[in-house]
Each structure stands twice: as C-alpha cells, then as structure tokens.
N, C-alpha and C positions, 0 to 999 in steps of 0.2 A: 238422224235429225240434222237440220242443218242449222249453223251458230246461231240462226237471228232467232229461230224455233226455240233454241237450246236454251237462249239468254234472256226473251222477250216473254215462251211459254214452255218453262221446261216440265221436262215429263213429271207426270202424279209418283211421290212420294222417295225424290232425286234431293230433298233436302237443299237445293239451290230457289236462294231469293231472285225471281223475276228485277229482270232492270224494267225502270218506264221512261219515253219521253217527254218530261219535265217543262221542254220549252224547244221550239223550232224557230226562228229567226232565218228568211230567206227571202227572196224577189220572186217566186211562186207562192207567196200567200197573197189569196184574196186582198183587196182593199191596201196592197203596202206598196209602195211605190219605189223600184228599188235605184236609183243613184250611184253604187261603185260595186255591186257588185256579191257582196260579203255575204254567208251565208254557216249559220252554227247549230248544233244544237245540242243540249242539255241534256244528260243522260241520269239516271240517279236508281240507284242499286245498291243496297247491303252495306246503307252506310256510308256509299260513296257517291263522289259527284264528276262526273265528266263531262267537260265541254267541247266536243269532236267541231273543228274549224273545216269547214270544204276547201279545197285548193281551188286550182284552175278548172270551170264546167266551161271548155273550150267546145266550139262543134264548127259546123258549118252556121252563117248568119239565118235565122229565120226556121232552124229546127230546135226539135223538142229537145230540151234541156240546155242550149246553149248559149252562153253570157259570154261569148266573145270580147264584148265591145268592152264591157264594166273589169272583167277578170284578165283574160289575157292581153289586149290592149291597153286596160285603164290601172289596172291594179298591177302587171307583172311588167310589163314592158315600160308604160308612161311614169308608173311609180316605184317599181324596184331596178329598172334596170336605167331610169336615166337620174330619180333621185335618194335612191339607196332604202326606200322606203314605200312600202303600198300604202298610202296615206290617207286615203278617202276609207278605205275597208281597216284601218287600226283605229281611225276617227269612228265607224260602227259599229265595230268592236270594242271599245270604250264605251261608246252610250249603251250598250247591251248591258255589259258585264254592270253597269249604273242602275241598270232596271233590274237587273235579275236580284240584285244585292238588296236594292229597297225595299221595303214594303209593302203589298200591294196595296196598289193606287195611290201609294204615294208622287209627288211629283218631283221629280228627277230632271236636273239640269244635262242639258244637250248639245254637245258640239260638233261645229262644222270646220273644214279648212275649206281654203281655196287660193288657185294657185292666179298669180298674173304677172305681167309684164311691166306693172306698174308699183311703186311705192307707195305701200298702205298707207293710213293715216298715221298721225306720230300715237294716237291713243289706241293703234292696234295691235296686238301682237304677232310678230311675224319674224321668218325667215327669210336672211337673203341666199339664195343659193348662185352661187358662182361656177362657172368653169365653161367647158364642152359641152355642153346639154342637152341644146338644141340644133342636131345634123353639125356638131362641130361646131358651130357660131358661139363665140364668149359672151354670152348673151344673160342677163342677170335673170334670176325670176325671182317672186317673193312668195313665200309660203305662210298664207294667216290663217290665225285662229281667233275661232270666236265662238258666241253660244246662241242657239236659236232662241229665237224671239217664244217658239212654242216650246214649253218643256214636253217631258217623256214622264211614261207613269208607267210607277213601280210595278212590277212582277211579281216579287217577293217569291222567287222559284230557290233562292240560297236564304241562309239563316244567319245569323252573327255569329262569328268562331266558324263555318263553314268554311272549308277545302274541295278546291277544285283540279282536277288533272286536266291535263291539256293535252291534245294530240290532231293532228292536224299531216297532211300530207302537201308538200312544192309548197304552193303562196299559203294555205293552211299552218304549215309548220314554221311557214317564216310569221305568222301571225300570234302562234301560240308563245313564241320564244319573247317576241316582243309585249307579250301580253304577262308573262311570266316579271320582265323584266320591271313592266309598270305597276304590277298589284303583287309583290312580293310575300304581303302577307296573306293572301286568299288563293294564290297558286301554289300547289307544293313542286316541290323544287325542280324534282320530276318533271322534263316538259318532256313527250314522247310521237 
C-alpha cells in the first residue's frame, strides 16, 4: 500500500482511523485569487489536527504548478532573504489560521502589509526597515499593516481548546516556526 492509501483509506479491519482533508487553502482553487503565494492544508485524524505549510512550488514561469513569482521570488528572495521575513505569505497565514479558528460564517478580520518607499501615515502602523536592502543602496523602506476593508468568514475547521502540529518544509517550515511563535496557545510546541 502506499502511505496516502495507508493513511487517507487504510485497509478493512487495520484498526487505523482514516485522516481527512479538513481544509486546502491555495492559488489553484477556483475563484481565489492568489497575491503571495501561500499555500496549507488542514489535515485531522485520531484526534489530531495538522496544518502541512507548502514551501517553495518553484518551476519554470507558465508551467503546471509553478509560483515562481509569489514563492521564490516574492516570498523567499524579496521577503526572507532581503527582509528576514516572508511577509505577504505569514500576513496569509494569519488570516487562515483566523478563519480556521472561527466559527463558521463567522466574520473574521483580515490583514494586509505592504511595503513602500514612502512614510506611511502617522495613523498607520508600520516598519522602518533600514540598511543594504536594495542592490546595496541604504535605502529606507517601510513595512505597513493594516486590515481589509473586506472581512473573511469563518471556517470553523478547528474547535476551542483545539491543537494544531505544524510542519512544513524551506519557506513552509520557516512559516510553521513563525506561526508557532504567534499562536503559542493553539500550536503545540512541536513545530516539525
């Protein structure tokens, strides 16, 4: 048999509880429009709950399965490697983990960053990030946050008191650690 067989339909009278997919969150689902990238999905088996983060779906531009632009470009290179953070894909990771936690149909607040060259408003919340950044130029940028004008509606795919594992491989696992670190009480400790 092979594991997804094993774990998703295992064999008649193996005493192992079937896992199911709970929840997929991606930029190949119908009708979603993907923006950075991110991409999780929700696993829940025997009492347990796992939310597997994809890493980098690099290809070539314009074939099947690949997020070049949003993942290796926007999320690994433009975000962890010049401001120590994937930041557009832990802002969707966030509103995820927001919907999965709520209620269903609840409405769930939603946020966005964005980066510029310019100083936000004094009513905005934002980072200045300083140094070598861009091609070596000490050139300022500012990192804001804010909340969409649209909320998000709840899921209700996790419970109150519910634990989640995290695991995650490259930008995945740097996603799960940083996700562990903001929802301390809904992550078990375990990030893998």
């Amino acid at each position: 048999l092979s594991i997804a067989q094993y774990l998703f339909d295992p064999p008649a009278g193996s005493n192992i509880a079937p896992w199911q997919i709970a929840h997929y969150h991606g930029g190949d689902v119908a009708g979603y429009t993907d923006k950075s990238g991110f991409a999780a999905t929700l696993f829940k088996g025997d009492g347990e709950n796992v939310l597997a983060i994809r890493g980098v779906e690099a290809g070539l531009p314009g074939t099947e399965g690949s997020d070049v632009y949003h993942d290796l470009l926007g999320a690994s290179v433009g975000g962890v490697g010049m401001m120590g953070a994937a930041v557009t894909q832990i802002i969707d990771m966030v509103n995820l983990i927001g919907r999965l936690t709520a209620a269903a149909g609840a409405t769930v607040k939603q946020y966005h960053a964005s980066l510029s060259l310019t100083r936000p408003a004094a009513d905005t919340a934002y980072v200045e990030l300083t140094g070598e950044l861009v091609f070596g130029l000490d050139v300022p940028m500012y990192l804001s946050f804010g909340s969409h004008d649209q909320p998000g509606v709840g899921i209700g795919a996790l419970s109150a008191g519910d634990k989640i594992t995290l695991t995650g491989h490259s930008l995945g696992g740097h996603l799960a650690v940083v996700a562990a670190k903001l929802f301390p009480g809904l992550v078990n400790a375990d990030v893998y």
